[in-house]
DSSP file (Angstrom, degrees, kcal/mol; ACC not computed):
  #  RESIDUE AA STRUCTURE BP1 BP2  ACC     N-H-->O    O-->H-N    N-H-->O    O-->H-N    TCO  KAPPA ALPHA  PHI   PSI    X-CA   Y-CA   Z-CA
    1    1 A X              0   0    0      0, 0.0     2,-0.6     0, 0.0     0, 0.0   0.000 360.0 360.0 360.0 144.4   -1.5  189.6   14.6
    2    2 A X        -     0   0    0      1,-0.1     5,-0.1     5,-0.0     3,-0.1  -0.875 360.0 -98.2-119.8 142.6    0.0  186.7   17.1
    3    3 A X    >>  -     0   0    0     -2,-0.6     3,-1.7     3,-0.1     4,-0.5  -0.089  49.2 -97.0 -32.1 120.9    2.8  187.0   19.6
    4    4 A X  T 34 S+     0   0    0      1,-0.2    -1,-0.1     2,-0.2     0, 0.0  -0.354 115.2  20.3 -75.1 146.7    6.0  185.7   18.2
    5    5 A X  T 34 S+     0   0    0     -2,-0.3    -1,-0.2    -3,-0.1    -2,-0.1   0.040 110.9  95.8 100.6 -42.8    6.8  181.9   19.5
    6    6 A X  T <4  +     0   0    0     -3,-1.7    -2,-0.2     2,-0.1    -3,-0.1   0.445  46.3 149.9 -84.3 -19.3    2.9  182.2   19.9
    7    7 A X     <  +     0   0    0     -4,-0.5     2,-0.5    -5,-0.1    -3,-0.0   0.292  20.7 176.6 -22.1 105.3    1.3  180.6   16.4
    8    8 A X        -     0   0    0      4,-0.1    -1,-0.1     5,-0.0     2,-0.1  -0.926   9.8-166.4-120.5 125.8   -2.0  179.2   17.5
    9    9 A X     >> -     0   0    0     -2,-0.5     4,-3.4     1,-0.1     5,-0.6  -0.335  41.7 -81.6 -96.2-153.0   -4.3  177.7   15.0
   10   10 A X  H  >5S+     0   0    0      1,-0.3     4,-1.7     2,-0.2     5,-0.2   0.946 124.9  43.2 -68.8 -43.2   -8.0  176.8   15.3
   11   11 A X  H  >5S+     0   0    0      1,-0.2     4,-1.6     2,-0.2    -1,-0.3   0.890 111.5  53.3 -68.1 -24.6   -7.6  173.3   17.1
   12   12 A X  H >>5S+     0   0    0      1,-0.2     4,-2.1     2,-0.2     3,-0.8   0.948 114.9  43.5 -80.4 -41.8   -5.0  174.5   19.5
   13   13 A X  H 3X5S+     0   0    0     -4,-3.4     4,-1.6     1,-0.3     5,-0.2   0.947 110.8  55.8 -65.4 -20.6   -7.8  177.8   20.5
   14   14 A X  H 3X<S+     0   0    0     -4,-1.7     4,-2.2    -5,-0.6    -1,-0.3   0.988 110.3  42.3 -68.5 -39.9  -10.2  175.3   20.6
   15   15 A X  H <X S+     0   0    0     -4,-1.6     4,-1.7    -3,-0.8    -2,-0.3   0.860 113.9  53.6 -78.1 -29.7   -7.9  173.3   23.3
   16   16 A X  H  X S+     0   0    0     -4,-2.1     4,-4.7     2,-0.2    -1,-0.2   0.985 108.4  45.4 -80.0 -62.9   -7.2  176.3   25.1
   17   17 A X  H  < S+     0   0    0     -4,-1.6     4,-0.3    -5,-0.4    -1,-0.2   0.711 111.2  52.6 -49.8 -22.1  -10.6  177.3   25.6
   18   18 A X  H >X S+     0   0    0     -4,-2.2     4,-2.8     2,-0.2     3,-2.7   0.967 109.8  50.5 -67.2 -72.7  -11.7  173.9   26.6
   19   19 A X  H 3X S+     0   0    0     -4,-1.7     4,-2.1     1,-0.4    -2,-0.2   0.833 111.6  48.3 -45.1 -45.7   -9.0  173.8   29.2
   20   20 A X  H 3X S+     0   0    0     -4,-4.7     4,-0.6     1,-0.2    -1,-0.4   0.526 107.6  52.1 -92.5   9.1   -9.9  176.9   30.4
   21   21 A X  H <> S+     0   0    0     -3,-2.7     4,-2.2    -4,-0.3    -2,-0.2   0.617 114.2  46.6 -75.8 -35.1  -13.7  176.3   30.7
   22   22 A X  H  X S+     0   0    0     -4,-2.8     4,-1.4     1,-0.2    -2,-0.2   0.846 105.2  54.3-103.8  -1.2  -13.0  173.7   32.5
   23   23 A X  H  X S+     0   0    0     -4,-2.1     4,-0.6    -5,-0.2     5,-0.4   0.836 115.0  46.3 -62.6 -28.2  -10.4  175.1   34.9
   24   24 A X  H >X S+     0   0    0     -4,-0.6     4,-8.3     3,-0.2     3,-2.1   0.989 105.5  55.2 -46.9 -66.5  -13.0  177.7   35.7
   25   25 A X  H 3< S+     0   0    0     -4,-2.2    -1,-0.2     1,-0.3    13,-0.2   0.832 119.5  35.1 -41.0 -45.9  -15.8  175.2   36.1
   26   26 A X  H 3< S+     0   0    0     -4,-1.4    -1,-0.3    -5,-0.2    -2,-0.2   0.670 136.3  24.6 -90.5 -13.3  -13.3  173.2   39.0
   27   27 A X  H << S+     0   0    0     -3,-2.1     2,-0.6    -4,-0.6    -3,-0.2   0.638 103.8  94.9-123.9 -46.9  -11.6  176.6   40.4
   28   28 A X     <  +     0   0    0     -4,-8.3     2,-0.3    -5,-0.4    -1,-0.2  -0.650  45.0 155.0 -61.7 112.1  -14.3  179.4   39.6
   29   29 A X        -     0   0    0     -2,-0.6    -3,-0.0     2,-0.1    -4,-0.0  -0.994  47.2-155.2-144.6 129.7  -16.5  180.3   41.8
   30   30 A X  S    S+     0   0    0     -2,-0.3     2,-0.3     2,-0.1    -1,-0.1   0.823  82.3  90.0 -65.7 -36.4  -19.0  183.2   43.1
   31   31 A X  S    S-     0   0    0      1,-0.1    -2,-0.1    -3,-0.1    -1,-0.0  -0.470  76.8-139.9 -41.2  98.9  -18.9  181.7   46.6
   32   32 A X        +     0   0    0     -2,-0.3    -1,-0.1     2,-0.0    -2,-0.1   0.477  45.7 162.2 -40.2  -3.8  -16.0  183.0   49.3
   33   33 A X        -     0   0    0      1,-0.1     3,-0.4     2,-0.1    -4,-0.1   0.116  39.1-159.3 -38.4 132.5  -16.0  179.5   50.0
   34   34 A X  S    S+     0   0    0      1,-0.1    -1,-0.1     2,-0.0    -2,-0.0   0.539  75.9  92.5 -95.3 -18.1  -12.3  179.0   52.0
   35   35 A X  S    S-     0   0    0      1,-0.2     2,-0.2     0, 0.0    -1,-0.1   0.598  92.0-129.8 -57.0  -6.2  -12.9  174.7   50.9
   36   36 A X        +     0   0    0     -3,-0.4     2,-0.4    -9,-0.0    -1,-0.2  -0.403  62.1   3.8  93.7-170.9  -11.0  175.2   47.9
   37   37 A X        -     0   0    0     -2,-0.2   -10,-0.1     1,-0.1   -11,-0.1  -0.560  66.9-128.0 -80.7 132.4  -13.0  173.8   44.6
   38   38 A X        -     0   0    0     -2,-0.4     2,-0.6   -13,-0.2    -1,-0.1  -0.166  15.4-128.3 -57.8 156.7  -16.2  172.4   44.4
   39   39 A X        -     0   0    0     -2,-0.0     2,-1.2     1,-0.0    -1,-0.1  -0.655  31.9-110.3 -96.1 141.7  -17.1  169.0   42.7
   40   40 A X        -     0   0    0     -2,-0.6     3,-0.1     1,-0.0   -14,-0.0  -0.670  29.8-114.5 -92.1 122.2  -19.9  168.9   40.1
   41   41 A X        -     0   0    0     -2,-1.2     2,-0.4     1,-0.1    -1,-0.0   0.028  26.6-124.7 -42.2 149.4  -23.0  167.2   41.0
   42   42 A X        -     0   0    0     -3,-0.0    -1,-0.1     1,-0.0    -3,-0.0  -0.907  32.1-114.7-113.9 140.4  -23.4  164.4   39.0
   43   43 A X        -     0   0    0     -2,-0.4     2,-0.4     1,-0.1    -3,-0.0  -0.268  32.4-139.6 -90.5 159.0  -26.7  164.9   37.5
   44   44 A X        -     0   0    0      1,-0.0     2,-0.3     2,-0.0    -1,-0.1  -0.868   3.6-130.1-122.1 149.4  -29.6  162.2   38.5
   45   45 A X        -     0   0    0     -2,-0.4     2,-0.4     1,-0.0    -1,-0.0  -0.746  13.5-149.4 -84.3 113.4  -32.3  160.4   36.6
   46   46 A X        -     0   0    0     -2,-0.3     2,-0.3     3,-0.0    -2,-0.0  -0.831  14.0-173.7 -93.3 126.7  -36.2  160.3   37.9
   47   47 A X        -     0   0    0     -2,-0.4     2,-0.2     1,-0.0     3,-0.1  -0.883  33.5-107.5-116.9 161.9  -37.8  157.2   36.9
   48   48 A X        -     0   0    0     -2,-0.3     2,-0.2     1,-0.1    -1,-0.0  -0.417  42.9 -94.2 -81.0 155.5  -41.6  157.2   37.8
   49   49 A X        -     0   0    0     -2,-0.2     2,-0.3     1,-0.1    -1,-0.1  -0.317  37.8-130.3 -73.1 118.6  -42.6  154.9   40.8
   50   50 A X        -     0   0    0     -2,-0.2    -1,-0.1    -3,-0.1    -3,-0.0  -0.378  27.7-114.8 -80.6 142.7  -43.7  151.4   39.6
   51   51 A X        -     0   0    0     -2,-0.3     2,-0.2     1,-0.1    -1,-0.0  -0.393  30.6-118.2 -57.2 146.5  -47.1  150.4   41.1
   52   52 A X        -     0   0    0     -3,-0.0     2,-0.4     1,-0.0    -1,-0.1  -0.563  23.5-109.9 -81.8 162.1  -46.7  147.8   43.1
   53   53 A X        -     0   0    0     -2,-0.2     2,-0.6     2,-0.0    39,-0.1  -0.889  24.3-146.9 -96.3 126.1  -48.8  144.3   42.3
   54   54 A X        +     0   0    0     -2,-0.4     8,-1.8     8,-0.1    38,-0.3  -0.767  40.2 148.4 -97.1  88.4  -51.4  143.9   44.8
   55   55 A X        -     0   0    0     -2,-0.6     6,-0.3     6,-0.3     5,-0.2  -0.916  51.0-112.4-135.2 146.8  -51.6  139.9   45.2
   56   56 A X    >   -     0   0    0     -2,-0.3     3,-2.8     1,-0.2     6,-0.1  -0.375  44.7-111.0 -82.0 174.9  -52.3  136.9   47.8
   57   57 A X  T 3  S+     0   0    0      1,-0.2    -1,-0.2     2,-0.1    -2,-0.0   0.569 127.8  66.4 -64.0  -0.4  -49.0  135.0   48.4
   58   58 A X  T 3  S-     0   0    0     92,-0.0    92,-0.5    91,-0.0    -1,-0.2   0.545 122.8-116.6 -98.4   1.6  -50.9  132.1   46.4
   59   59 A X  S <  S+     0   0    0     -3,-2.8    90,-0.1    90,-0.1    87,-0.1   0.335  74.3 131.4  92.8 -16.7  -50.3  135.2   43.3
   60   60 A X  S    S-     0   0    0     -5,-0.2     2,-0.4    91,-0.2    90,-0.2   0.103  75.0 -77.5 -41.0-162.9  -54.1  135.5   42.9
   61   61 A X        -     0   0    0     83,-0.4     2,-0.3    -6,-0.3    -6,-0.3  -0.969  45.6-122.0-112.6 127.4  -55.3  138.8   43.0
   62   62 A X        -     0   0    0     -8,-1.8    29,-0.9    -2,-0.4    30,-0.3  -0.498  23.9-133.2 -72.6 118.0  -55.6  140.7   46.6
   63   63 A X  E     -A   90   0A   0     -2,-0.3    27,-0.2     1,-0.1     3,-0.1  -0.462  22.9-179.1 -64.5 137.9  -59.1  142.0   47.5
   64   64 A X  E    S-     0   0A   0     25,-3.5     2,-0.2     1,-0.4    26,-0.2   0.350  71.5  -5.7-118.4  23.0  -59.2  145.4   48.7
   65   65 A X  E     -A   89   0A   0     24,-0.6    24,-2.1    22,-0.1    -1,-0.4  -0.599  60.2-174.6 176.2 144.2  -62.9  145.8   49.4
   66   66 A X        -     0   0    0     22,-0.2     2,-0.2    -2,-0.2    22,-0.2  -0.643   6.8-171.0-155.6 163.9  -65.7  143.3   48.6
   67   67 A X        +     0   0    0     20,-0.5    20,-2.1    -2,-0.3     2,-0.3  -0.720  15.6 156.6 117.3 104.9  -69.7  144.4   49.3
   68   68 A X        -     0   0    0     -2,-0.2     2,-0.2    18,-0.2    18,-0.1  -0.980  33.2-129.0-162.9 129.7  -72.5  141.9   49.0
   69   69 A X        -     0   0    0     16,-0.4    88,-0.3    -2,-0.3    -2,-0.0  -0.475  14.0-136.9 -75.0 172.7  -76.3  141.8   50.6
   70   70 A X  S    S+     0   0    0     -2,-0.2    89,-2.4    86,-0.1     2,-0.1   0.575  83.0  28.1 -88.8 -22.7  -77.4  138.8   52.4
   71   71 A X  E     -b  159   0B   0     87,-0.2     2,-0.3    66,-0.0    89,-0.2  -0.435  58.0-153.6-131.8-142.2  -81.0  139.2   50.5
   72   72 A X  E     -b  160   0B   0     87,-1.1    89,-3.2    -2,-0.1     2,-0.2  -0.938   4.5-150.9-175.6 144.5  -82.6  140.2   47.9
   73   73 A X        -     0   0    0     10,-0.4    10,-0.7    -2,-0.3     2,-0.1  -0.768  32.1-100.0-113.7 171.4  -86.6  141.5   46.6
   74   74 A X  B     -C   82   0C   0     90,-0.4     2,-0.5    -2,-0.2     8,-0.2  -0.124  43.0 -91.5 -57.0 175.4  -88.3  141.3   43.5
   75   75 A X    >   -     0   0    0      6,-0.8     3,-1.4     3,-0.4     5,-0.3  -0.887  19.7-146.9-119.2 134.9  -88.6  143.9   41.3
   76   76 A X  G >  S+     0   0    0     -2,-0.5     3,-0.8     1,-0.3    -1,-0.2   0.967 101.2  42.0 -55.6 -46.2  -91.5  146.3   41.3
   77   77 A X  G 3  S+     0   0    0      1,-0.3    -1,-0.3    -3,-0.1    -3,-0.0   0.632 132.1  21.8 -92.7  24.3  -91.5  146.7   37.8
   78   78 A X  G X  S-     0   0    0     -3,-1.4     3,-2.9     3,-0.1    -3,-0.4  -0.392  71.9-170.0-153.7  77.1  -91.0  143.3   36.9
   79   79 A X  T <  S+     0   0    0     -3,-0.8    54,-0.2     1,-0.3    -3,-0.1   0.448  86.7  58.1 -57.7  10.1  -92.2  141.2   40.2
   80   80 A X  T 3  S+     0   0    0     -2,-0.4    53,-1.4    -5,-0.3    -1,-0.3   0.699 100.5  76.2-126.5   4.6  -90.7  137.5   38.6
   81   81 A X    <   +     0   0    0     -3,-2.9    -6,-0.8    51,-0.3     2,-0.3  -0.573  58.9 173.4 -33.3 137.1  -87.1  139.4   38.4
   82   82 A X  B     -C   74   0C   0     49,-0.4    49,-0.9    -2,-0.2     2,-0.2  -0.864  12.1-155.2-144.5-166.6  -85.1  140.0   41.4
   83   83 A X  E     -D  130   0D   0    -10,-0.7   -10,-0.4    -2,-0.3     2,-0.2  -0.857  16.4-162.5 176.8 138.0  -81.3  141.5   41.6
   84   84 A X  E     -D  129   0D   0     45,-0.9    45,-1.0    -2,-0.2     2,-0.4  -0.665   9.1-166.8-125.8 161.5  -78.1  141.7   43.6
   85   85 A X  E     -D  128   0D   0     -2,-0.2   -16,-0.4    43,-0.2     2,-0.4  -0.931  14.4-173.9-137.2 137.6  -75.2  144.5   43.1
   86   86 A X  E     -D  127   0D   0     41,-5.6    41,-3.2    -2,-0.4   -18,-0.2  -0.986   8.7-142.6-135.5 160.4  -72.4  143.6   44.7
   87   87 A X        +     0   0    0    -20,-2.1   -20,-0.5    -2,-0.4    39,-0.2  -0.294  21.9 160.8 -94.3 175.2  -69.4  145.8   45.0
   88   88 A X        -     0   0    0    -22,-0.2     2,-0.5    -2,-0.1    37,-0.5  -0.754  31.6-145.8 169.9 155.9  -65.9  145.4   45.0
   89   89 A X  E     +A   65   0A   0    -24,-2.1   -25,-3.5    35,-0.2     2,-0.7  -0.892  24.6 159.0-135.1 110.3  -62.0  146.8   44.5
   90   90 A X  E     -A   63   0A   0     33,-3.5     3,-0.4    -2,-0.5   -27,-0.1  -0.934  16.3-175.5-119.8  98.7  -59.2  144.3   42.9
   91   91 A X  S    S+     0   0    0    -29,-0.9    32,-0.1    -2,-0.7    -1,-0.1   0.577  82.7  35.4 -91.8  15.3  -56.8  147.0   41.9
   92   92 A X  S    S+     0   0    0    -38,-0.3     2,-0.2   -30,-0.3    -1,-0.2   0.354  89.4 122.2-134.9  16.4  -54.6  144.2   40.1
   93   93 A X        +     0   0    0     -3,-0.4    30,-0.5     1,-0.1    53,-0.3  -0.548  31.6 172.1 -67.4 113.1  -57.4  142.1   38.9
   94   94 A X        +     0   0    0     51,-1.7     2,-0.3     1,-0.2    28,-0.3   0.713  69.0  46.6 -97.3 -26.0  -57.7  141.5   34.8
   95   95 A X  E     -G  145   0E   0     50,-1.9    50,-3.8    27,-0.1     2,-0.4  -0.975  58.7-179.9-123.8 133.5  -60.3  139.1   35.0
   96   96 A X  E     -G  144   0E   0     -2,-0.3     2,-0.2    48,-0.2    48,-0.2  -0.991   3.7-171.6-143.5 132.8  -63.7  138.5   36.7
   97   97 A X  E     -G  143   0E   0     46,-2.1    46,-1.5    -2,-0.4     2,-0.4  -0.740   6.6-163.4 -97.8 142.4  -66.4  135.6   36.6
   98   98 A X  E     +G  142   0E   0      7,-0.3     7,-3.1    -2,-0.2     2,-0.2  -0.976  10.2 179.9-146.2 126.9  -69.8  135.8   38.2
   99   99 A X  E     -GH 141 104E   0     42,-2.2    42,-1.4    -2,-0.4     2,-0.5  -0.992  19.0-156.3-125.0 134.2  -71.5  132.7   38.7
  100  100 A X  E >  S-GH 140 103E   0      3,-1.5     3,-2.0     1,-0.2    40,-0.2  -0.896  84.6 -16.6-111.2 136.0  -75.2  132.3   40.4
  101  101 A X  T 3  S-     0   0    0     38,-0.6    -1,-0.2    -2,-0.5    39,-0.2   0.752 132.0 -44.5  22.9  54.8  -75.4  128.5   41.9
  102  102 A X  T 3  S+     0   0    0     37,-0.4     2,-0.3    -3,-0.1    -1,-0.2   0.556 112.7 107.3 101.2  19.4  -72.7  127.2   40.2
  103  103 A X  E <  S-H  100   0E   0     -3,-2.0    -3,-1.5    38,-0.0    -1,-0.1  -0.898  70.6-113.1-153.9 134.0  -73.1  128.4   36.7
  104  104 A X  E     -H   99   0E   0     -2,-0.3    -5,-0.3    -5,-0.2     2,-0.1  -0.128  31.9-136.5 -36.7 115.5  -71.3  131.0   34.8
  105  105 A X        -     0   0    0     -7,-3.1    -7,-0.3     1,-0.1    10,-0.2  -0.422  20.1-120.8 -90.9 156.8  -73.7  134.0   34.0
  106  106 A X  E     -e  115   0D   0      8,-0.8    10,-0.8     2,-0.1     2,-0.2  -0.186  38.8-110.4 -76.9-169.9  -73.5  135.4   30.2
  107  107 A X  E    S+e  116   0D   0      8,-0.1    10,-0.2     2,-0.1    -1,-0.1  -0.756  71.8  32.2-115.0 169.5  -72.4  139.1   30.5
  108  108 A X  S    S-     0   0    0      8,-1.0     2,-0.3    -2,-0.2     8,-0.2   0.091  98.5 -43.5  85.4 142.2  -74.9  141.9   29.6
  109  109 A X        -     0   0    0      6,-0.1     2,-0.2     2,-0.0    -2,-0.1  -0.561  62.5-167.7 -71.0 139.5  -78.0  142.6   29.6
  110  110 A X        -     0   0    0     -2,-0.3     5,-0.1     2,-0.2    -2,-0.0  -0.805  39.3-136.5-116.8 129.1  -80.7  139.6   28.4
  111  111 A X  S    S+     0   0    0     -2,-0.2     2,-0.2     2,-0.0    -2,-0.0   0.747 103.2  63.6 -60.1 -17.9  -84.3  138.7   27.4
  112  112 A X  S    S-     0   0    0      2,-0.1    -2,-0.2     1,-0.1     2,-0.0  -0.804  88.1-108.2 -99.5 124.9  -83.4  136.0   29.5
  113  113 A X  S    S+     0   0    0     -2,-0.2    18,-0.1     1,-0.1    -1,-0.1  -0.383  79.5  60.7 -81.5-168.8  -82.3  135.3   33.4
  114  114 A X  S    S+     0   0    0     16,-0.3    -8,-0.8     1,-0.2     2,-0.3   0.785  76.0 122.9  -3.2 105.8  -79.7  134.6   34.7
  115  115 A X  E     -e  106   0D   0     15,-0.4    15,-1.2   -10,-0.2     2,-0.3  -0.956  41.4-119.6-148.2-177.3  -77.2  137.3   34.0
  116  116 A X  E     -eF 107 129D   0    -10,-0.8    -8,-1.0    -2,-0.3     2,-0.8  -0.995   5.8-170.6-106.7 107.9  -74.6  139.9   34.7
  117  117 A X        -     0   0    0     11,-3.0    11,-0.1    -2,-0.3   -10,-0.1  -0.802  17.2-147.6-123.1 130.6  -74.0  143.2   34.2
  118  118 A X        -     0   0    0     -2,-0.8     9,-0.3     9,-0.2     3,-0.1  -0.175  12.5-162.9 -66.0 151.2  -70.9  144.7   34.9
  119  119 A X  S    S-     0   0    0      7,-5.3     2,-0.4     2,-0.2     8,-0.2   0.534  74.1 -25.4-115.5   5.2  -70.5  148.2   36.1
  120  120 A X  S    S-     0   0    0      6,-0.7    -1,-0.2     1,-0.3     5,-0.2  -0.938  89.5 -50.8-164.9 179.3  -66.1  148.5   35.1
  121  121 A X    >   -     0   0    0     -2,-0.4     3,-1.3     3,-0.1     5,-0.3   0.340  65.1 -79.1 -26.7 165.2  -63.5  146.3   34.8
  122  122 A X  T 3  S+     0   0    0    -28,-0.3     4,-0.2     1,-0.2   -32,-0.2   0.909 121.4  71.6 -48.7 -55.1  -62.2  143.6   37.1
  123  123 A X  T 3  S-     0   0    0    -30,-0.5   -33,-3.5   -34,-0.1    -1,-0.2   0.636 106.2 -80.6 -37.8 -31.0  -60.8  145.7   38.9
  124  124 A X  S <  S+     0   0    0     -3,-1.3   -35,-0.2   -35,-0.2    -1,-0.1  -0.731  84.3 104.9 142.5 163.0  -63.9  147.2   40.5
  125  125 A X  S    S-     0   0    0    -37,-0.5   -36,-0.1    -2,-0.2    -3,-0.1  -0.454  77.6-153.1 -91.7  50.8  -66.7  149.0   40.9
  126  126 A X        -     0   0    0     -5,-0.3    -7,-5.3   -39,-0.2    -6,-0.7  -0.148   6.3 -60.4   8.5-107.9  -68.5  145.8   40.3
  127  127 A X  E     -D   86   0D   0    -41,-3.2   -41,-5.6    -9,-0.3     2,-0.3  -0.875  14.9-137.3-167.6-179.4  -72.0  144.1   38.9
  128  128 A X  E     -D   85   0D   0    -43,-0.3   -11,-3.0    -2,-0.3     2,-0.9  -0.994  25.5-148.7-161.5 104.0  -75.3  143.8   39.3
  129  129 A X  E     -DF  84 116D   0    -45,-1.0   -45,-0.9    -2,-0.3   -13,-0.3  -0.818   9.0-157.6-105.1 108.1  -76.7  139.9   38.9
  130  130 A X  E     +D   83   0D   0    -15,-1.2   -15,-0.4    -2,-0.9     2,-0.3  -0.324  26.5 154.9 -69.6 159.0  -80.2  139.7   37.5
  131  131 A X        -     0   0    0    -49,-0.9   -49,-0.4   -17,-0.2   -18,-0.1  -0.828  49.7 -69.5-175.7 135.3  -82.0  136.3   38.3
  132  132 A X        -     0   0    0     -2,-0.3     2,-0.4   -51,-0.2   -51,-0.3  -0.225  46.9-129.3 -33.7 133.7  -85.5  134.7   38.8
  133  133 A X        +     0   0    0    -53,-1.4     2,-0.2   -54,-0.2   -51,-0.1  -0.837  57.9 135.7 -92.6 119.0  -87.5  136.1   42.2
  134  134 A X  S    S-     0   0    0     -2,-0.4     2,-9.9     2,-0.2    26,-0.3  -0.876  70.5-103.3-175.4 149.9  -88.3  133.3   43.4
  135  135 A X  S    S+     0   0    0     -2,-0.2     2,-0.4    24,-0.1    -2,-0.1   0.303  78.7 114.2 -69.5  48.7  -88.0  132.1   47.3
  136  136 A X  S    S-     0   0    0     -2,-9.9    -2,-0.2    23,-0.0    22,-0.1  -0.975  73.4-113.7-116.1 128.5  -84.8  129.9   46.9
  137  137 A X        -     0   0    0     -2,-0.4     2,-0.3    22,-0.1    22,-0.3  -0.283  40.3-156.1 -52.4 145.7  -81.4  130.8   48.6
  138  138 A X  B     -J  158   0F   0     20,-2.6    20,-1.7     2,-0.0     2,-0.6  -0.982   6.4-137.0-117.9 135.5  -78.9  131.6   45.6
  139  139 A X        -     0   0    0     -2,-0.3   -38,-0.6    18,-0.2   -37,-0.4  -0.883  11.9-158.7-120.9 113.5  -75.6  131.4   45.8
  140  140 A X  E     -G  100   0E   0     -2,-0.6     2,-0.6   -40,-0.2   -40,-0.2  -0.677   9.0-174.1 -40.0  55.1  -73.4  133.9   44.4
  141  141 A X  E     -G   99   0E   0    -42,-1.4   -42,-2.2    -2,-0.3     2,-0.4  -0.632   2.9-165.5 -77.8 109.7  -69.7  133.3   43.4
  142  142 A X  E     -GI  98 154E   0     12,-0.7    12,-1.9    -2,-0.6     2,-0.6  -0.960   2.1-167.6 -97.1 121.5  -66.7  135.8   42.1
  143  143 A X  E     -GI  97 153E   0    -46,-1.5   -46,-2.1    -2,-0.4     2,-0.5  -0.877   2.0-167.5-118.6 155.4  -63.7  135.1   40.7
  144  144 A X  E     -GI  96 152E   0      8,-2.0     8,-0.6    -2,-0.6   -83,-0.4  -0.854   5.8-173.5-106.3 112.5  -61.0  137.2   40.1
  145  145 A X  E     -G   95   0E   0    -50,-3.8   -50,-1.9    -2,-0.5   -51,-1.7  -0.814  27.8-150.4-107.1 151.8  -57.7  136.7   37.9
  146  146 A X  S >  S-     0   0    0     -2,-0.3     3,-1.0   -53,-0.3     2,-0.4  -0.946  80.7 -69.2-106.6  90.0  -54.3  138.5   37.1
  147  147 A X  T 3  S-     0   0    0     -2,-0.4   -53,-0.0     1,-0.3   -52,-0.0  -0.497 119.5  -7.3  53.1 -99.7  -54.3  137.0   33.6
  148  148 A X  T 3  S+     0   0    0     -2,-0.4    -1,-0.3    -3,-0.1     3,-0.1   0.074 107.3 129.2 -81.4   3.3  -53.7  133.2   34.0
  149  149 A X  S <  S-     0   0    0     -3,-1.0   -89,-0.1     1,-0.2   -88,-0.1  -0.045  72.2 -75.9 -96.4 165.7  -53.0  133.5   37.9
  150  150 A X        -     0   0    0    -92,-0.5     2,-0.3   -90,-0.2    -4,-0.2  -0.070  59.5-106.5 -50.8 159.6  -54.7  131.5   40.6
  151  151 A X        -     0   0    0    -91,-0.1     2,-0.5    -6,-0.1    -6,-0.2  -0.791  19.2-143.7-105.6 167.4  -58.2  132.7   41.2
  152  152 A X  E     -I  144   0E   0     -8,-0.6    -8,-2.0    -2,-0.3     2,-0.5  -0.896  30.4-147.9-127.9 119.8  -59.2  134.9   44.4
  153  153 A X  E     -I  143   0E   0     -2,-0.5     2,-0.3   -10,-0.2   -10,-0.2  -0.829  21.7-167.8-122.4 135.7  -62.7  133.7   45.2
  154  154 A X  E     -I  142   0E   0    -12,-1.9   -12,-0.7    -2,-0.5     2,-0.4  -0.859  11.0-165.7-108.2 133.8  -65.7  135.7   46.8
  155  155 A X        +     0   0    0     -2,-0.3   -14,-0.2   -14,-0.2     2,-0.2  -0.950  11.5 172.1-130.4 109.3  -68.9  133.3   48.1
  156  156 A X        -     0   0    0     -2,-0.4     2,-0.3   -16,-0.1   -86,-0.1  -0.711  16.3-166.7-105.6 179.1  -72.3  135.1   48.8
  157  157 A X        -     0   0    0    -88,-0.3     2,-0.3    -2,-0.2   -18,-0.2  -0.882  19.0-173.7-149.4 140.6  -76.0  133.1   49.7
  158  158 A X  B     -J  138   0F   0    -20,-1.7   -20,-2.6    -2,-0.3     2,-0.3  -0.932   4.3-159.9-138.9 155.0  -78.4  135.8   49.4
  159  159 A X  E     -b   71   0B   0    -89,-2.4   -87,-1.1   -22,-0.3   -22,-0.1  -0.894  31.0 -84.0-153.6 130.2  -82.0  134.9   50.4
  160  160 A X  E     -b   72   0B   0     -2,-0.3     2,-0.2   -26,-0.3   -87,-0.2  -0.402  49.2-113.3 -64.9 142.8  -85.5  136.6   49.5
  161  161 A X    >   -     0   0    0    -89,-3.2     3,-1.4     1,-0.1     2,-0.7  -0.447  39.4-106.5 -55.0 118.1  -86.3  139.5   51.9
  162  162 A X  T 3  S+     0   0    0     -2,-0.2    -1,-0.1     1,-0.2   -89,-0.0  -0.558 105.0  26.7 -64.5 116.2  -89.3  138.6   54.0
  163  163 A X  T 3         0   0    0     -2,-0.7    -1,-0.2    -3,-0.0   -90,-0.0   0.495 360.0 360.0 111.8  23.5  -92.2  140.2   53.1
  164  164 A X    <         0   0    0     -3,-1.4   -90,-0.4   -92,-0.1    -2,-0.1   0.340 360.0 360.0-114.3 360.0  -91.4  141.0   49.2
């Protein structure tokens, strides 16, 4: 039964109740607080932290650790082999070349020297360059790309160990 003067139908209770949820929300409170009504936080969005790109100012890709010997032995079990591992961290690196005197090594292991085999990505934890033992300095070249980007260049000369 309704109040006379009082006729509410469903959209007017709906407005009423609205009104008065949201007078609570701006006036209710458990808090003694003497400041009157609080404001409602306005609610905030976490976006995850973009990595930065780690790059020289010429846009190459920035080394962060590089590892290379100066020599190199044969290999016991195959004395006309020898081998270099060189290390390395390019954490924004997509691409990497290894070249032994001035010529692009295939990738993989070979029947054949010269080659490379990689131990990850570009990025790092680098390769391991197979090559003839044979008592000539070699020199040892990596480059590094961020897709199309200048390249970020590594130079080793590695030399047989005396007395291998």
């Amino acid at each position: 039964m309704s109040t006379p003067g009082l006729q509410q139908g469903p959209h007017e209770m709906g407005t009423v109740l609205l009104v008065g949820f949201v007078a609570c929300l701006l006036g209710c409170s458990s808090s003694t607080s003497a400041s009157g009504p609080r404001a409602i936080p306005a609610p905030t969005t976490t976006r995850p932290a973009k990595q930065p790109s780690v790059t020289t100012p010429a846009g190459g890709p920035a080394i962060g650790t590089f590892n290379a010997p100066a020599s190199f032995v044969c290999l016991a079990q195959d004395p006309s082999q020898a081998q270099v591992t060189l290390g390395w961290i390019v954490p924004s690196a997509t691409v990497v070349t290894v070249e032994l005197d001035g010529r692009t090594l295939p990738r993989g292991i070979r029947d054949t020297v010269p080659y490379v085999v990689p131990a990850g990505k570009a990025v790092g934890p680098g390769a391991t360059v197979v090559f003839a033992c044979d008592d000539t300095r070699h020199t040892i070249t990596v480059n590094w790309r961020v897709r199309a980007s200048p390249a970020t260049t590594r130079v080793v000369s590695v030399a047989r160990a005396t007395g291998s």
